[in-house]
PAMAR-756078 format. One record per residue: z negated, x negated, y of N, C-alpha, C, CB in turn; residue in three letters. Coordinates in Angstrom, 2 decimals. Each point is the difference from the previous one (the first is absolute). Last residue first. Glycine has a CB too. Example, Ala and Ser with C-alpha at 12.3 -4.5 7.8 and 13.67 -1.06 7.14 Angstrom:
<pts>
PT	-7.08	-12.85	-2.25	-0.06	-0.82	1.19	-0.73	0.77	1.09	2.15	-1.18	-0.63	Ser
PT	-2.08	0.89	-5.09	0.00	0.89	1.19	0.00	-0.90	1.20	-1.25	1.89	-1.17	Ala
</pts>
This chain:
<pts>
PT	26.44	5.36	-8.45	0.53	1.65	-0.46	-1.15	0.80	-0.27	2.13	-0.69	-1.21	Unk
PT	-4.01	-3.23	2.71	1.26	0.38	1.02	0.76	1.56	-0.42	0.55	-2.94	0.25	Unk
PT	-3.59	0.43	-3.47	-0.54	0.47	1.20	0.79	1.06	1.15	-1.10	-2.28	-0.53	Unk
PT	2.67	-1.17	-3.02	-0.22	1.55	-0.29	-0.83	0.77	0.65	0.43	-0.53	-1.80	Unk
PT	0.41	-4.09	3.13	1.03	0.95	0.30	0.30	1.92	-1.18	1.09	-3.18	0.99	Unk
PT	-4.81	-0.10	-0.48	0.35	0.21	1.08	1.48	0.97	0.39	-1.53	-2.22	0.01	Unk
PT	-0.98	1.30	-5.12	0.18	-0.55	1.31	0.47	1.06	0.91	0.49	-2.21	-0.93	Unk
PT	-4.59	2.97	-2.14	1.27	0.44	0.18	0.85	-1.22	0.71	-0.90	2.57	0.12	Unk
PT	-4.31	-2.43	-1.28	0.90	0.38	-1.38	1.10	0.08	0.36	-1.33	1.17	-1.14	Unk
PT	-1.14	-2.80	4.61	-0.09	-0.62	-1.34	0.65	0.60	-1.10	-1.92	-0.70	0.74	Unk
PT	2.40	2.91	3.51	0.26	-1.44	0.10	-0.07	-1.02	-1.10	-0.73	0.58	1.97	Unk
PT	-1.59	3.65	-1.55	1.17	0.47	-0.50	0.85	-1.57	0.49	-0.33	3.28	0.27	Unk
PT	-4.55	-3.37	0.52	0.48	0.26	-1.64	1.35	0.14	0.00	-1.93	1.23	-0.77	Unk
PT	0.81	-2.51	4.89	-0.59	-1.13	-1.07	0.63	0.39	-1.45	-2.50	-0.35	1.34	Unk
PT	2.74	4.01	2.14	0.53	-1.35	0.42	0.48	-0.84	-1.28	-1.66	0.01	2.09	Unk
PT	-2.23	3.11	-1.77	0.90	0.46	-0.95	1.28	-1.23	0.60	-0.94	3.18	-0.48	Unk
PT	-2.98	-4.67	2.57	0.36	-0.20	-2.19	1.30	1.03	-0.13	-3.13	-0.08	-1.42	Unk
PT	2.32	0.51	5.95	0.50	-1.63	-0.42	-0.23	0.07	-1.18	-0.51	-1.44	1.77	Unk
PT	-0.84	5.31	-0.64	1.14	-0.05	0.47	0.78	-1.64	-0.60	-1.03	1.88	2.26	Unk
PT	-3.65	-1.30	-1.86	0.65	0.96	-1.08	1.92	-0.02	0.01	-2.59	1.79	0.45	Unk
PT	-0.11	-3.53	2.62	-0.30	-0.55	-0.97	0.87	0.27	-1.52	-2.15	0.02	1.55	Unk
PT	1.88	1.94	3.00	0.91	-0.42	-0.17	-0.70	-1.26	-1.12	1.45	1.03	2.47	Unk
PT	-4.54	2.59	-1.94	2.16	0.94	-0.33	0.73	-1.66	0.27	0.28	3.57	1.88	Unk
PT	-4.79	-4.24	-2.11	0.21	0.23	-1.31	1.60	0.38	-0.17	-2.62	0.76	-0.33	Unk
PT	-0.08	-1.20	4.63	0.49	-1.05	-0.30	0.32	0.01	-1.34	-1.05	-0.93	1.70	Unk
PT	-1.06	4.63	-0.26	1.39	-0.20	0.75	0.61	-1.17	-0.28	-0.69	1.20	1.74	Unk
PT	-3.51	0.34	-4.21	1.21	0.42	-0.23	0.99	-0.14	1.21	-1.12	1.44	-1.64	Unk
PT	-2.45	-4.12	2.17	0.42	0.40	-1.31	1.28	0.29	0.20	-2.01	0.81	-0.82	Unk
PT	-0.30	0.06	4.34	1.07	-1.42	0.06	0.41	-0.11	-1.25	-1.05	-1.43	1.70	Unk
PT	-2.03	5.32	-1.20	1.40	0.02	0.24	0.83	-0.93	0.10	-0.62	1.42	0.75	Unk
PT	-3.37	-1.77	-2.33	0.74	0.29	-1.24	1.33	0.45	0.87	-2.11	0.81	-2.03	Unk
PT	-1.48	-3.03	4.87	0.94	-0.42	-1.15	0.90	0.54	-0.99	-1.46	-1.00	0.36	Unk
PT	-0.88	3.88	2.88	1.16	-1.10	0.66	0.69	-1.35	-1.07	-1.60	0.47	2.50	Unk
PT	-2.29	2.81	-4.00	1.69	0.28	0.29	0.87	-0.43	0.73	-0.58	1.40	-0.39	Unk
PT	-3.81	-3.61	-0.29	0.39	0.43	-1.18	1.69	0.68	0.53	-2.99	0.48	-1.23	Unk
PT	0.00	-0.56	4.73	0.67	-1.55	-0.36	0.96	0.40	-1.64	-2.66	-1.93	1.30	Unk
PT	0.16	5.31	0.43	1.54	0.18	0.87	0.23	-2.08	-0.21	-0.51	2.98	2.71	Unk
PT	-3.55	-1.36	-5.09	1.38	0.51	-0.57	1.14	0.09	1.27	-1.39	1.55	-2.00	Unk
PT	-2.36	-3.71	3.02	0.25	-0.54	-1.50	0.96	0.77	0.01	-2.02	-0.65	-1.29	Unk
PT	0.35	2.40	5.05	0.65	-1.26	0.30	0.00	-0.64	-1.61	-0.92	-0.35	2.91	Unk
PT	-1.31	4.15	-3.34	1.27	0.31	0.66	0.74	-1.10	0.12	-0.86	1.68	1.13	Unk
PT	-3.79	-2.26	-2.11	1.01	0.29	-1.52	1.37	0.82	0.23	-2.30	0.24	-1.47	Unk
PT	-0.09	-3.97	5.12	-0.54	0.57	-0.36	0.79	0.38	-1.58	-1.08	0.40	2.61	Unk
PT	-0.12	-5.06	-0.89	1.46	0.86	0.24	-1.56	1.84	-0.88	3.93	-2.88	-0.85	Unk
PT	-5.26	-1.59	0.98	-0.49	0.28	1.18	1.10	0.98	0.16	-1.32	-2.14	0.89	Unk
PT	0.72	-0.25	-4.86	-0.91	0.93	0.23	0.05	0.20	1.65	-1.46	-0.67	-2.27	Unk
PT	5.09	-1.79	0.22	-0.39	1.62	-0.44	-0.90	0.75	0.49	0.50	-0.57	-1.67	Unk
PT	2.13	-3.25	5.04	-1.06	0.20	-1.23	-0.08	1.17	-0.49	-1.26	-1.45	0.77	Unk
PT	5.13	-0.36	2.41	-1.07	1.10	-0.23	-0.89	-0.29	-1.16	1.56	1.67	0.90	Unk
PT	1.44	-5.18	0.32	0.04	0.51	1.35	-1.22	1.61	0.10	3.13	-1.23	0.22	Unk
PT	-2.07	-1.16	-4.26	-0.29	-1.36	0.67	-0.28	0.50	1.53	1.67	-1.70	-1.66	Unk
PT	0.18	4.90	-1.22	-1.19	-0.34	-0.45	-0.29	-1.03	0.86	0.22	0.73	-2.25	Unk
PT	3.88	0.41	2.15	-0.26	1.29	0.34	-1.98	-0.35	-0.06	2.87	1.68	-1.24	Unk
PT	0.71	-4.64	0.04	0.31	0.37	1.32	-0.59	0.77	0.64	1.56	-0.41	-0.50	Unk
PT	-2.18	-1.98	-3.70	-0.20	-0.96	1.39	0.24	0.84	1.28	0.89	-2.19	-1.21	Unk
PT	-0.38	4.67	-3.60	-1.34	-0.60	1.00	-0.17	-0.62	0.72	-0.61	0.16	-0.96	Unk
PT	5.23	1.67	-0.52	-0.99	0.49	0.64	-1.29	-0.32	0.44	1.18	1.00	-0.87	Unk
PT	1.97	-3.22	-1.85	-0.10	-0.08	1.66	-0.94	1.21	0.87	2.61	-1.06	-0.28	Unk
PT	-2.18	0.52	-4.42	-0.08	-0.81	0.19	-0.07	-0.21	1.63	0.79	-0.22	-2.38	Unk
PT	0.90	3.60	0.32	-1.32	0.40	-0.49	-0.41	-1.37	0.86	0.07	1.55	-2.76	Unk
PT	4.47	-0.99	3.19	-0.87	0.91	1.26	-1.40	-0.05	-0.48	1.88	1.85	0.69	Unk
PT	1.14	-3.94	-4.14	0.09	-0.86	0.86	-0.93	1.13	1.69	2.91	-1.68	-1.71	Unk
PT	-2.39	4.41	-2.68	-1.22	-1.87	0.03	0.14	-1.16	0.90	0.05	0.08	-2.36	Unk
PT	2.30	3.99	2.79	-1.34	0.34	0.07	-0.63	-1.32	-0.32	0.22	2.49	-0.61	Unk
PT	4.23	-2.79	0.14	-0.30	0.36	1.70	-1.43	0.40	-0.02	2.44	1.01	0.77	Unk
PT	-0.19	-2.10	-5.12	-0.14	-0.86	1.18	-0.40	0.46	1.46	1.59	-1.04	-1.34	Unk
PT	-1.12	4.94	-1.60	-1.17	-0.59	-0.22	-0.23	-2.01	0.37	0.08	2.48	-1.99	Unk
PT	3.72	0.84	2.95	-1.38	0.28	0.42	-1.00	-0.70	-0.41	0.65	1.82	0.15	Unk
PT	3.11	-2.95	-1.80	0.47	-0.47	1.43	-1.64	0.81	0.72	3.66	0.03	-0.08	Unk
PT	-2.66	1.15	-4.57	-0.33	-1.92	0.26	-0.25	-0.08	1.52	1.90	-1.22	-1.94	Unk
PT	-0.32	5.48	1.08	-1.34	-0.42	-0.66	-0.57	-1.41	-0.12	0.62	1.81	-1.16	Unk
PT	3.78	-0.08	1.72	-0.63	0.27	1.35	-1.56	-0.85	0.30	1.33	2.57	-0.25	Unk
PT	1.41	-3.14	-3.48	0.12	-0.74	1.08	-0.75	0.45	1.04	1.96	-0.56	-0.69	Unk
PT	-2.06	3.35	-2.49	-0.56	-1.53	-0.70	0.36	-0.71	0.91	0.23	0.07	-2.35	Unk
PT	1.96	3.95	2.90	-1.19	0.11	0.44	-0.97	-1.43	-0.38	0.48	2.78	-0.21	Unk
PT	4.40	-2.96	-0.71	-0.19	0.12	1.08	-1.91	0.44	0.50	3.07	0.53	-0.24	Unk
PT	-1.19	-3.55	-4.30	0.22	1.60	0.66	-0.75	-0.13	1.21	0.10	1.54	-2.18	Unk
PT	0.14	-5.38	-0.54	1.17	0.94	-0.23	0.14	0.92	0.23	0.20	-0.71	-1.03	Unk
PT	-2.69	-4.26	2.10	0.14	1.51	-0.16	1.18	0.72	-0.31	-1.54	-0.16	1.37	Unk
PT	0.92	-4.62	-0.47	-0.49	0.18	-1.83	-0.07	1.72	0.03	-2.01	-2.63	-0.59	Unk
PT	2.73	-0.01	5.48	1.46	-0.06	-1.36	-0.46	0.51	-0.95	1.10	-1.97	0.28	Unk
PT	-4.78	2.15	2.31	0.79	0.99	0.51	1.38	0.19	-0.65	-1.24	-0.44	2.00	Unk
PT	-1.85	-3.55	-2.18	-0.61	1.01	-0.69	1.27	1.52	0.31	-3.09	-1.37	0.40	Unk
PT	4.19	-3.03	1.11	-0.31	-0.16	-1.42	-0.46	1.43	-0.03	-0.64	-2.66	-0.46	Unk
PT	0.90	2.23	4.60	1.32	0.29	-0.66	-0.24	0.01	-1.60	1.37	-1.16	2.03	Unk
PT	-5.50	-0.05	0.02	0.46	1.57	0.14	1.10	0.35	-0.33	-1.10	0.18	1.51	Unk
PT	-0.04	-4.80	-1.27	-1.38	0.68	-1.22	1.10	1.63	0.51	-3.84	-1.76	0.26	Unk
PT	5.21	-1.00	2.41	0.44	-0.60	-0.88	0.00	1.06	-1.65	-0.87	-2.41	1.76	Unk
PT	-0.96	2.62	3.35	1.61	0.88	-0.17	0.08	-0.19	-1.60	1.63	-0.70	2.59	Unk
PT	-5.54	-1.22	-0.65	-0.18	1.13	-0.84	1.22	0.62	-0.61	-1.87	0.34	1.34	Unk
PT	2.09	-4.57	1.41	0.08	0.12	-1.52	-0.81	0.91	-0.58	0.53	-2.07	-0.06	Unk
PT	-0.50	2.46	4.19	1.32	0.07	0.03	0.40	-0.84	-1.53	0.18	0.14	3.04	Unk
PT	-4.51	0.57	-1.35	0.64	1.23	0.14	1.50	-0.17	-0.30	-1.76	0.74	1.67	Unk
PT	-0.95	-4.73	-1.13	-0.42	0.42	-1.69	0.32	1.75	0.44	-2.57	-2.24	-1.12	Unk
PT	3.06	-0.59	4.84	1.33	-0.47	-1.07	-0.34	0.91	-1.14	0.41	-2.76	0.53	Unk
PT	-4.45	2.78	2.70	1.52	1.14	0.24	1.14	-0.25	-0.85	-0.37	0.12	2.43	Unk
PT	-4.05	-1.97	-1.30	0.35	0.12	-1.52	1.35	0.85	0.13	-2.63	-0.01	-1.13	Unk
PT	-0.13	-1.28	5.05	0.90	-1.32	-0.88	0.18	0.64	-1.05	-0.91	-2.20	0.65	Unk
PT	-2.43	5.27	1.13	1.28	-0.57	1.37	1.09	-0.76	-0.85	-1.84	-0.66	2.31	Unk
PT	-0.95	3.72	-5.58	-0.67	-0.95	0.60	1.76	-0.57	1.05	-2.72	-0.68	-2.48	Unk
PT	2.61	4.90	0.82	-1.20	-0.11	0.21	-0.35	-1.14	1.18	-0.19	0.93	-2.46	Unk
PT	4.52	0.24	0.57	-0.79	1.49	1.62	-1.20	-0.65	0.31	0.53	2.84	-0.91	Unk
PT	1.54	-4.49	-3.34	0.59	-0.84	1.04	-0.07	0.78	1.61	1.72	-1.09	-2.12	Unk
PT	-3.74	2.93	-2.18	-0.71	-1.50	0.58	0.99	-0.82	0.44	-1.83	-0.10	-1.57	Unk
PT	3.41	4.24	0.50	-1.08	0.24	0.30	-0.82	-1.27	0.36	0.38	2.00	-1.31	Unk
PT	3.23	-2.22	-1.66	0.80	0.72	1.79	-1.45	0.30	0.69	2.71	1.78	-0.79	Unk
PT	-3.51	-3.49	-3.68	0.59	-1.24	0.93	0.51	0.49	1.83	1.15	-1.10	-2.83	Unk
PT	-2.62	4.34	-0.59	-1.11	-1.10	0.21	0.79	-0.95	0.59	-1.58	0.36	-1.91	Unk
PT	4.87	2.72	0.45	-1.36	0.66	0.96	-0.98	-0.96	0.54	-0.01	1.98	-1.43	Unk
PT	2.64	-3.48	-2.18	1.12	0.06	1.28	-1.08	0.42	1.15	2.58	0.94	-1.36	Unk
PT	-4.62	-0.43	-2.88	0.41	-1.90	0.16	0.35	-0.08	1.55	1.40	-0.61	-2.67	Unk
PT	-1.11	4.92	0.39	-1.33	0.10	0.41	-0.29	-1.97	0.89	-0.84	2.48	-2.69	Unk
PT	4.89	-0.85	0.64	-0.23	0.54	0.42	-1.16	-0.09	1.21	1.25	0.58	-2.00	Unk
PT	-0.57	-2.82	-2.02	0.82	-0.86	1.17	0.03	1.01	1.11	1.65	-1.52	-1.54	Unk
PT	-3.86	3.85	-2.45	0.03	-1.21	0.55	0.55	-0.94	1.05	-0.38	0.60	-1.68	Unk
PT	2.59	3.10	-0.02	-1.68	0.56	0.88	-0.87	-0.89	0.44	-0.21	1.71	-1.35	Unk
PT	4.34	-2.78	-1.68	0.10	0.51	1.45	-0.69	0.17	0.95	0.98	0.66	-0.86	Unk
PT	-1.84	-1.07	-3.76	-0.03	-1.83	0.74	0.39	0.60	1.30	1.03	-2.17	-1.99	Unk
PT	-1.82	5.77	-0.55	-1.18	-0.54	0.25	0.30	-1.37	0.84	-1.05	1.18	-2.18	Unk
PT	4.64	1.73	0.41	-0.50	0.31	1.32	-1.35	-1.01	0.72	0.88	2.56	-0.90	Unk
PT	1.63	-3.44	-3.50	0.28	-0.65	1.11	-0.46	0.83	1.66	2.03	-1.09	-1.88	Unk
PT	-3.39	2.19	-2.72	-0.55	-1.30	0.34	0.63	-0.54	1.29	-0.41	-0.45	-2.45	Unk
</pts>
């Protein structure tokens, strides 16, 4: 039960980091995504589950930005079915590049929450 509330605030964090790209003025509501995402990233307990959170904020916050950026400037029907898929993999590569230091910051998040600092150190 507690992965699900994770996946949640998860998905919460994404939508907020994504509609502060969108609309100009909404930018504060990215930096109370930080909020929704530590919450979600402290409740993990293993390193790929973090990874896994941290990818899947980054897809729902890139799902979201992707259409103002890529659509508003190309329409579907006028792209041919090459230009769809070299758009398609340029996202999944921001995806996954913006996922390693995502990822990076939950595992962060997680071993910070269960340990202190100074068992860190040793």
């Amino acid at each position: 039960m507690k992965i699900h509330r994770a996946i949640f605030l998860t998905i919460c964090g994404g939508i907020l980091l994504g509609v502060g790209f969108i609309i100009p003025f909404a930018w504060p509501l990215s930096l109370v995504s930080c909020a929704f995402l530590i919450a979600a990233f402290s409740q993990t307990t293993s390193l790929p589950r973090s990874y896994a959170l941290g990818l899947l904020a980054c897809a729902v916050a890139f799902g979201l930005t992707l259409y103002p950026m890529s659509w508003n400037v190309l329409l579907p029907e006028n792209l041919a079915s090459h230009q769809l898929v070299l758009i398609g993999l340029a996202w999944g590569m921001s995806v996954l590049g913006s996922s390693i230091p995502a990822a990076l910051f939950s595992t962060f998040v997680m071993l910070f929450s269960t340990r202190s600092w100074k068992d860190l150190l040793i």
